[in-house]
C-alpha positions as CSV (number, residue, x, y, z in Angstrom):
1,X,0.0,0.0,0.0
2,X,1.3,3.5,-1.3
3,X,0.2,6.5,0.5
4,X,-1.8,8.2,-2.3
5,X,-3.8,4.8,-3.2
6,X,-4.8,5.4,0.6
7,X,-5.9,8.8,-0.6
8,X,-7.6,7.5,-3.8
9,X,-9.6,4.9,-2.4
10,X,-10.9,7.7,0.2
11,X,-12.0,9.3,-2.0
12,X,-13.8,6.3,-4.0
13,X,-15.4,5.4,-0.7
14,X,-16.7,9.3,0.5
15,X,-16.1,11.2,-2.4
16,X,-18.2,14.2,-1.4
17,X,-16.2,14.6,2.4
18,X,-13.8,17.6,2.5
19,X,-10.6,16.9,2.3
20,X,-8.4,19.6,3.2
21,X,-9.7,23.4,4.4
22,X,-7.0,26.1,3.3
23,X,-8.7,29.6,4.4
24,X,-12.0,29.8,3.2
25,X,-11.1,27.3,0.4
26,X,-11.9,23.9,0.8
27,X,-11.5,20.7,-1.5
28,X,-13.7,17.7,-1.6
29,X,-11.7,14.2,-2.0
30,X,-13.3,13.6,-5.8
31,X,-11.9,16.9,-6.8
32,X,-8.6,16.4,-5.1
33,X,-8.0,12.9,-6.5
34,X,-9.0,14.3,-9.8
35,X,-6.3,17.1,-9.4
36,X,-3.5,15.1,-8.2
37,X,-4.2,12.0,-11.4
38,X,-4.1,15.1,-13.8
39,X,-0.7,17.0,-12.3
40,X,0.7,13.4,-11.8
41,X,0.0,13.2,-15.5
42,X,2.3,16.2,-15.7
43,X,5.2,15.1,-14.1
44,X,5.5,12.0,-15.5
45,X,6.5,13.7,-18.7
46,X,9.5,15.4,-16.6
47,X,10.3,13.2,-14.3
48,X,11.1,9.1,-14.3
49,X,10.3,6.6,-10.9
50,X,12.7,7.4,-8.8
51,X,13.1,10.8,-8.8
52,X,12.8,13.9,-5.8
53,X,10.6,16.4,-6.3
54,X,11.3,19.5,-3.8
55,X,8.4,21.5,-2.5
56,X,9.3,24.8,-0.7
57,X,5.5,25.9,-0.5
58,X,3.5,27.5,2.3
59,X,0.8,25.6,4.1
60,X,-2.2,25.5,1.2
61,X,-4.4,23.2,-0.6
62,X,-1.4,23.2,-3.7
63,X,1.0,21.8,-1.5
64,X,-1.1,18.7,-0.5
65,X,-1.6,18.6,-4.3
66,X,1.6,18.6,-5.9
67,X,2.6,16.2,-2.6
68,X,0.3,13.5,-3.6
69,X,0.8,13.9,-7.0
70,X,4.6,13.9,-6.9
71,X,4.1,10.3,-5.4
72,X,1.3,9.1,-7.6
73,X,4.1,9.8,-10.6
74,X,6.4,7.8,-8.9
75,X,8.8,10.6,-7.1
76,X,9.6,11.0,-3.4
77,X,8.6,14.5,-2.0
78,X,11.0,16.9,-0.1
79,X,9.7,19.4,1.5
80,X,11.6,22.7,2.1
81,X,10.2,24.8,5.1
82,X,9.2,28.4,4.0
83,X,10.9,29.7,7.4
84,X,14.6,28.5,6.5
85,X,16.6,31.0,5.1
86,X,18.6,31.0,1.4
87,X,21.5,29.8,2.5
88,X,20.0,26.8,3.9
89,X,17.3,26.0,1.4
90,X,20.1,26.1,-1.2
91,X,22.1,23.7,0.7
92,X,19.2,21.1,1.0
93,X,18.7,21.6,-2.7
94,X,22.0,21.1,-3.4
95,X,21.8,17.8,-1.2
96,X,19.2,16.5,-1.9
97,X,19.1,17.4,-6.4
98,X,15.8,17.3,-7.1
99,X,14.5,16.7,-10.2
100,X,12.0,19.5,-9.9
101,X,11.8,22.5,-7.6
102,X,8.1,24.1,-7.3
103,X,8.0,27.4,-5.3
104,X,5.2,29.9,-4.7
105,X,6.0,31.5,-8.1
106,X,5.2,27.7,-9.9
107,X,1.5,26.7,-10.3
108,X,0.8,23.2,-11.3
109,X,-0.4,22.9,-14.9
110,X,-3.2,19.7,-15.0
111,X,-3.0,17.5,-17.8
112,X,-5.6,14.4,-19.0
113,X,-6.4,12.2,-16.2
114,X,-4.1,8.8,-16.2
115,X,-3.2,5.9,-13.7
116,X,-0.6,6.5,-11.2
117,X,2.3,4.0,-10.8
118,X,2.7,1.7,-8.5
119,X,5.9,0.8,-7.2
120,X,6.2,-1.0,-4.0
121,X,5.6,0.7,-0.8
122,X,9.6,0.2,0.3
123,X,10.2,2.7,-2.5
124,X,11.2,6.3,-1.2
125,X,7.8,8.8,-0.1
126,X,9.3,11.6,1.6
127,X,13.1,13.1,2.6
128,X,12.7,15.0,5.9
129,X,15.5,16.6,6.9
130,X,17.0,16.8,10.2
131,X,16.7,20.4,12.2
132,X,20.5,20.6,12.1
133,X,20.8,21.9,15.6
134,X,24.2,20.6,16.2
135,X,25.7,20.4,12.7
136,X,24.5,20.5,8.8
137,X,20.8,18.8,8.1
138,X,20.7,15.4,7.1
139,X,17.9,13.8,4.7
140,X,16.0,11.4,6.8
141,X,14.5,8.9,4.0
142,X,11.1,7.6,4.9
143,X,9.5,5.0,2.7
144,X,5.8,4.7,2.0
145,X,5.3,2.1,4.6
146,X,7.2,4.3,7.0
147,X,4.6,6.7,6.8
148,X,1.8,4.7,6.8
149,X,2.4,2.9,9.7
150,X,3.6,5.4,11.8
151,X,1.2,8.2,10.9
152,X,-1.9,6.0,10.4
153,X,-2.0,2.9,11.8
154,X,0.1,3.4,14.6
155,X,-1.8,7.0,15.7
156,X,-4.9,5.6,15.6
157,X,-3.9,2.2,17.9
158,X,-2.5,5.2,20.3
159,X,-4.9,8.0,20.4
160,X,-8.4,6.1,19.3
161,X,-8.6,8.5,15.9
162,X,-10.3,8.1,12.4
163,X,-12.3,9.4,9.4
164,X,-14.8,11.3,11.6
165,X,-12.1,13.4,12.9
166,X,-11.0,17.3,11.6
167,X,-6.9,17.6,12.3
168,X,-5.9,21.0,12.6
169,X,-1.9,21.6,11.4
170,X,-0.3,24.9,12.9
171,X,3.0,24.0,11.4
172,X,4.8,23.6,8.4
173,X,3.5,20.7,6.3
174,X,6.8,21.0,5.7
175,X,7.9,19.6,9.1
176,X,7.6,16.5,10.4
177,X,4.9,17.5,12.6
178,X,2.8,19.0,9.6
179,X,3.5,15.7,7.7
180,X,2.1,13.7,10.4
181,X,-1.0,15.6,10.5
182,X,-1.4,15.3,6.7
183,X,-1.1,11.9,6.4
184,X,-3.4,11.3,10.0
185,X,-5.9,13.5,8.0
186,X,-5.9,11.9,4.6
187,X,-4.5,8.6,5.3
188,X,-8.2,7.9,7.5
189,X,-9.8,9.4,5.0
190,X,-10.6,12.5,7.7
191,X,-10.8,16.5,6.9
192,X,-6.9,18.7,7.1
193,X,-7.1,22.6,8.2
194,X,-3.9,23.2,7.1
195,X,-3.1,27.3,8.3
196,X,-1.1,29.0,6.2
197,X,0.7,31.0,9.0
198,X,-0.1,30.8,12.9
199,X,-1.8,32.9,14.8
200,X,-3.1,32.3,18.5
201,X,-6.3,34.4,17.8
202,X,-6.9,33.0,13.9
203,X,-6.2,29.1,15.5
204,X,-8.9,28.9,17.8
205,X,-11.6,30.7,15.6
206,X,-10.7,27.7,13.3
207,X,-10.8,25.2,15.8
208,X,-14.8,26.6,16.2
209,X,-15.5,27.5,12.7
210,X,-14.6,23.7,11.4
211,X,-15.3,21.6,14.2
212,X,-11.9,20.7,14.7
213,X,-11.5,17.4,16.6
214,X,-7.6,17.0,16.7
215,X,-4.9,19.6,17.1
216,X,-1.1,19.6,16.5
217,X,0.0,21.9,19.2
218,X,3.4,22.4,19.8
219,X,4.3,24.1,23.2
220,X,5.4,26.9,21.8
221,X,2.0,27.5,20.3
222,X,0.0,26.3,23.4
223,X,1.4,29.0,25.3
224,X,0.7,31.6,22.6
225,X,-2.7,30.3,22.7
226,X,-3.7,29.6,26.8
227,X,-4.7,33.0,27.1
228,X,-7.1,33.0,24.9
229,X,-8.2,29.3,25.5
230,X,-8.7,31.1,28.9
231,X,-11.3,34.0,28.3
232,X,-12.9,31.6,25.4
233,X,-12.9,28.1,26.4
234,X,-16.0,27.6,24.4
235,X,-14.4,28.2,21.0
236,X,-12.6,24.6,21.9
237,X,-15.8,22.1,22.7
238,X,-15.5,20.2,19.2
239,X,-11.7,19.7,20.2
240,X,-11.0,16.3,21.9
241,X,-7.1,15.6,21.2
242,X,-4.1,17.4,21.6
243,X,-0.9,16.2,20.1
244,X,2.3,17.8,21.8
245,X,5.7,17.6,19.6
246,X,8.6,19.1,18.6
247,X,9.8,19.7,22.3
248,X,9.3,18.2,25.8
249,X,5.9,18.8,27.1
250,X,6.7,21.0,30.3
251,X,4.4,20.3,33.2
252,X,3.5,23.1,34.7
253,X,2.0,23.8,31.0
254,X,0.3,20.9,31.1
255,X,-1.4,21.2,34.3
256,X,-2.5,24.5,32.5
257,X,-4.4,22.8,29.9
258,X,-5.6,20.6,31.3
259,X,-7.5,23.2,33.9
260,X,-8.5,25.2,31.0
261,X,-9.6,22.0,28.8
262,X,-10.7,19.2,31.2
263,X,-12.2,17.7,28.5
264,X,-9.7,17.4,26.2
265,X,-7.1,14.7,26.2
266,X,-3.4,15.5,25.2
267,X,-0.5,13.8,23.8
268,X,3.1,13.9,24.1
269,X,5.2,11.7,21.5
270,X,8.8,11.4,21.2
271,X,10.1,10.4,17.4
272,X,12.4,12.9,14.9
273,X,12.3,12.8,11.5
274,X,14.3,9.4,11.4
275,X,12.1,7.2,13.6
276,X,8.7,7.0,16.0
277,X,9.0,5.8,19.2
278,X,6.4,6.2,21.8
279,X,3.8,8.8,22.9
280,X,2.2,9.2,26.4
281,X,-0.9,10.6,27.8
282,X,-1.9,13.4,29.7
283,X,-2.5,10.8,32.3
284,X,0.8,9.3,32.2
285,X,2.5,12.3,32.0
286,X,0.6,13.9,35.3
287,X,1.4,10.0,37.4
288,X,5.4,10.1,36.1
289,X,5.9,13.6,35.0
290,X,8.8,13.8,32.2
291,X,7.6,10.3,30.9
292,X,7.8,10.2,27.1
293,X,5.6,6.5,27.5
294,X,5.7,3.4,26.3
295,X,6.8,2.6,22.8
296,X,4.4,2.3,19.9
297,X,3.3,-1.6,19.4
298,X,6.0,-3.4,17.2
299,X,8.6,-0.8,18.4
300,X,11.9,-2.2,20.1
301,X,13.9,-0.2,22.6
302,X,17.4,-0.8,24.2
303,X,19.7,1.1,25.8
304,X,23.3,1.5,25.5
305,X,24.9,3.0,28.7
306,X,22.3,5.7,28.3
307,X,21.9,6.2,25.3
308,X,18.2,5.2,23.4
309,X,18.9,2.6,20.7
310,X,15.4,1.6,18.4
311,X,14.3,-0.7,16.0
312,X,11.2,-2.2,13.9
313,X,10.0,-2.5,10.8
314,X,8.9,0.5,9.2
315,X,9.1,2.3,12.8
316,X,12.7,3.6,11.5
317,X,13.6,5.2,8.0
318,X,15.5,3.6,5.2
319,X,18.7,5.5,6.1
320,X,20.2,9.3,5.3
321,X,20.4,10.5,1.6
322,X,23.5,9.8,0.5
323,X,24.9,7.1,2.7
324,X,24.0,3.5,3.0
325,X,20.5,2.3,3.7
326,X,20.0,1.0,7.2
327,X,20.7,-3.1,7.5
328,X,17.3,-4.5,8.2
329,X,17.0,-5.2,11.6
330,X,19.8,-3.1,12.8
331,X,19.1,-0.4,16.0
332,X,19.3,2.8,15.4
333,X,21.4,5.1,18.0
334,X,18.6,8.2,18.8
335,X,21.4,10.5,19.8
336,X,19.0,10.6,23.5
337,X,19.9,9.8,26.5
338,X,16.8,7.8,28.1
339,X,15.9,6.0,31.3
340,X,13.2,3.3,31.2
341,X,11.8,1.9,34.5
342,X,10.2,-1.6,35.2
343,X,6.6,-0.9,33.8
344,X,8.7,0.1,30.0
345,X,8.3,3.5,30.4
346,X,10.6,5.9,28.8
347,X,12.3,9.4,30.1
348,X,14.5,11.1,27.9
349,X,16.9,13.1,29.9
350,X,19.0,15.1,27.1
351,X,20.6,14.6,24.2
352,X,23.9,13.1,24.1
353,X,25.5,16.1,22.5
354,X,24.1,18.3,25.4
355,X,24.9,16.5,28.8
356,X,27.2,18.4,30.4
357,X,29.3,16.6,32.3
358,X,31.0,19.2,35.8
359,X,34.0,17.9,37.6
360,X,33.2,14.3,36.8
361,X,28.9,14.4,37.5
362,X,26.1,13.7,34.9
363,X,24.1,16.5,34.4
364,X,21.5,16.2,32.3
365,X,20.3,19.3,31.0
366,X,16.9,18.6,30.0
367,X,16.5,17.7,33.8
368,X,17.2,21.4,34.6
369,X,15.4,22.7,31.9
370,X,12.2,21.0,33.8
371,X,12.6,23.0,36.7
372,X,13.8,25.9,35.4
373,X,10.3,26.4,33.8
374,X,8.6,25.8,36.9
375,X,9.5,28.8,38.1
376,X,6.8,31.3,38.2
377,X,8.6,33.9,36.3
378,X,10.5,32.1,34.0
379,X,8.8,31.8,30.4
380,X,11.2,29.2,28.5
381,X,14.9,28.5,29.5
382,X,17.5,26.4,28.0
383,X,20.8,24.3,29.3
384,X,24.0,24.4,28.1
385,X,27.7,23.6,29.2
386,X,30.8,26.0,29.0
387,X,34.6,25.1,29.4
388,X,35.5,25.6,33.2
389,X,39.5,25.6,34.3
390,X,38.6,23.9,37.1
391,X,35.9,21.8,37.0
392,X,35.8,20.4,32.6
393,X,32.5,21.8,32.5
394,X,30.2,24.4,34.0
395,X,26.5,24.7,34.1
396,X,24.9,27.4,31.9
397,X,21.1,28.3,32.2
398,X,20.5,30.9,29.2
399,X,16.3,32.4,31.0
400,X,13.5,34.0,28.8
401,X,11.8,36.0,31.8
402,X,7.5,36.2,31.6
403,X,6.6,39.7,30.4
404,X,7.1,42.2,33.0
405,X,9.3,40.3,34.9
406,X,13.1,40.9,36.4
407,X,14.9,38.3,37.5
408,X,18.3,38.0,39.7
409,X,20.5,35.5,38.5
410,X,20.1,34.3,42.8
411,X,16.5,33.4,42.4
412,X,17.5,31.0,39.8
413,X,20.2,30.0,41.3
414,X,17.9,29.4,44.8
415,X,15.2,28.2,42.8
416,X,16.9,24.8,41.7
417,X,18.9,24.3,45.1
418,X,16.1,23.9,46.2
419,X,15.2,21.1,43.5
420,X,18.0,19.5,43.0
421,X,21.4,18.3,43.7
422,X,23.9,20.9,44.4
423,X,26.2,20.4,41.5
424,X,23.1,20.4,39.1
425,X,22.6,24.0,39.8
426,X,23.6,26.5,37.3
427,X,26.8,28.4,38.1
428,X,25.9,30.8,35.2
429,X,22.8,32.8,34.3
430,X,21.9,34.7,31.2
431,X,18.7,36.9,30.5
432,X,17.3,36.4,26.8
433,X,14.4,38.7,25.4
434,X,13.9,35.5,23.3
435,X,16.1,31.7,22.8
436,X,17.4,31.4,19.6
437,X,15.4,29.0,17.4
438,X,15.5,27.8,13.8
439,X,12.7,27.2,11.6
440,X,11.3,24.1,13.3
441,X,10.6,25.7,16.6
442,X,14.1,24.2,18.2
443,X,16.6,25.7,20.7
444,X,19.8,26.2,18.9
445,X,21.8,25.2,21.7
446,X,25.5,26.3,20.0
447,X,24.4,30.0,19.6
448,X,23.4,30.0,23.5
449,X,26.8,29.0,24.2
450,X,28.8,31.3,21.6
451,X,26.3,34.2,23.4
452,X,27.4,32.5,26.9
453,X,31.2,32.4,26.4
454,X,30.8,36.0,24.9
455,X,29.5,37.0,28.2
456,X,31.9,35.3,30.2
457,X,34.9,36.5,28.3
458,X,34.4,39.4,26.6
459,X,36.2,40.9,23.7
460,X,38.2,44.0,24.4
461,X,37.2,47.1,22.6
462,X,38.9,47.7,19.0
């Protein structure tokens, strides 16, 4: 099974049902399957099985389009997030040489309806690249099957969804997050409201206006939207499911949404754009806060010292453009450090790259982070280490303060003493307006700690 002939025989089945909402457009699934055949017809003159078709589009009804019909012709799909700069959408270009490259300024031109191929569903569906937080982007390949059983058949074992539902994408269908709600929405044969750019007040009058059921939220964007979600709970009664990524799930805003939305169940999952792993519930997450749950069915874990090693068919991708597919069967190293106690239930406690390790102690800075944001006026806060003389490494918190707020670097400080271990605390503090993040939402970790060393050792004046 291919992901469009999911689409397709949707569309045979409830041909009338909308299937995506752009705006105030909307498209049925009969016109939408008639739109991608005819485009696919298209391509197929330009393109041979096989291929990469790049799509650096906004959120809209032409990028599910030219996505579906890029596979129907036989290509895998890379999509280029409209956020990332030139620099670095010519260097995934230049990684990834597509055969085709359709930006805003490209339409697609339909041609006479024809039958799509139909390679098997190991064959190539979509190259999502990595964030590059710590070094250049890498192009995750994800097969057909990859996507169908992690995005449909493994979402809806975990969170109980199907075609009756309305998803509601906030971010980039470019992202791995906006994939996932694309292929949750049109792989079940239920309705995408895909926004073309986020806003807190324009998200929840959609969320009313379409009856949305399901909503990718990433924290970022819950906390743009609780104040709202407070004064207008209402707007919000169709919604039933949350689904938290991109970032850990803090709890003190969960025990927010959870007051302001009792009736609304929310989920955290842990995956990148190389392999799904787990998710947990609101539930789970209030009994063991910082869980990240139990993995998906068919999912293998192990761990390696600490670090999170996975396996399963079709639960990790084919391997990174341009090197060697993945050995079936072998684990793949997450790059997270994890702890999993006797019921199977995971906690990732940093990544590998950012444990900081201080006169010879473990500290995990995704641990900190936790209790950083508990205080009441700390808005977001991020972890990093610095080179100490005397002890390897030192402890740097860089704070976002709440509006309105001033902070001495001694309430922090006092803050986590009183939360945890002594050498865990920071021995360095920096205020931020704002942390530094790229495109996908992410903390860039090595600009907080060229800002942090500039800080601590200044430049003289020239």
């Amino acid at each position: 099974m291919r992901l469009e002939q999911l689409l397709f025989s949707h569309a045979e089945r409830t041909p009338e049902r909308i299937a995506v909402v752009s705006g105030d457009r909307r498209i049925s699934y009969r016109e939408l399957a008639r739109t991608i055949k005819k485009i696919s017809s298209e391509l197929k003159k330009s393109i041979k099985p096989g291929d990469r078709i790049a799509l650096h589009l906004p959120n809209g009804i032409e990028f599910v389009q030219l996505f579906y019909a890029a596979l129907a012709a036989g290509a895998s799909v890379v999509p280029i997030n409209t956020r990332l700069a030139p620099p670095e959408v010519a260097y995934i270009l230049q990684d990834a040489k597509p055969a085709l490259v359709f930006n805003e300024r490209e339409k697609p031109v339909p041609g006479e309806e024809a039958e799509s191929l139909q390679p098997q569903s190991n064959e190539d569906c979509v190259v999502l690249y990595t964030s590059g937080t710590t070094g250049k982007p890498k192009g995750a390949i994800n097969t057909h099957a990859n996507v169908i059983v992690q995005n449909v058949y493994q979402h809806a074992i975990a969170w109980g969804i199907g075609a009756a539902d309305v998803f509601l994408a906030t971010t980039p269908l470019a992202h791995r997050a906006g994939i996932a709600r694309l292929a949750n929405a049109l792989g079940l044969g239920g309705t995408l409201v895909a926004m073309a750019k986020f806003d807190a007040a324009a998200a929840l009058e959609a969320i009313e206006r379409e009856r949305v059921s399901l909503a990718g939220l990433p924290p970022t964007v819950l906390r743009m939207m609780l104040p709202a979600i407070r004064r207008e709970p209402e707007k919000c009664a169709s919604l039933r499911t949350v689904i938290v990524s991109a970032e850990a799930f803090p709890l003190l805003l969960l025990q927010e949404m959870v007051s302001a939305l009792p009736h609304v169940k929310f989920h955290a999952v842990y995956g990148m754009s190389e392999a799904a792993v787990s998710s947990a519930s609101h539930a789970e997450m209030l009994e063991r806060p910082g869980t990240a749950g139990r993995p998906y069915p068919g999912i293998e874990v192990m761990l390696d010292g600490d670090e999170l090693l996975v396996r399963g068919e079709f639960a990790v991708m084919k391997g990174y453009l341009g090197e060697p597919a993945l050995a079936p069967g072998a684990w793949f190293r997450t790059g997270d450090l994890a702890r999993r106690d006797g019921e199977g239930y995971l906690a990732i406690v940093d990544r590998k790259k950012d444990m900081v390790v201080s006169g010879g102690y473990k500290v995990y800075s995704k641990e900190l982070e936790q209790v950083l944001v508990q205080h009441p006026g700390v808005e977001d806060a991020a972890v990093v280490g610095v080179p100490d003389a005397t002890y390897g490494e030192a402890v740097a918190a860089v704070i976002q303060p709440k509006v309105g707020q001033k902070l001495l670097e001694e309430d922090i400080v006092e803050h986590c003493r009183a939360r945890l271990a002594g050498y865990k605390k920071p021995r360095h503090v920096l205020f931020v307006e704002a942390l530094p993040r790229n495109s996908l939402g992410k903390v860039v970790k090595r600009e907080l700690r060229i800002r942090i060393e500039a800080a601590l050792c200044p430049r003289p004046d020239r």
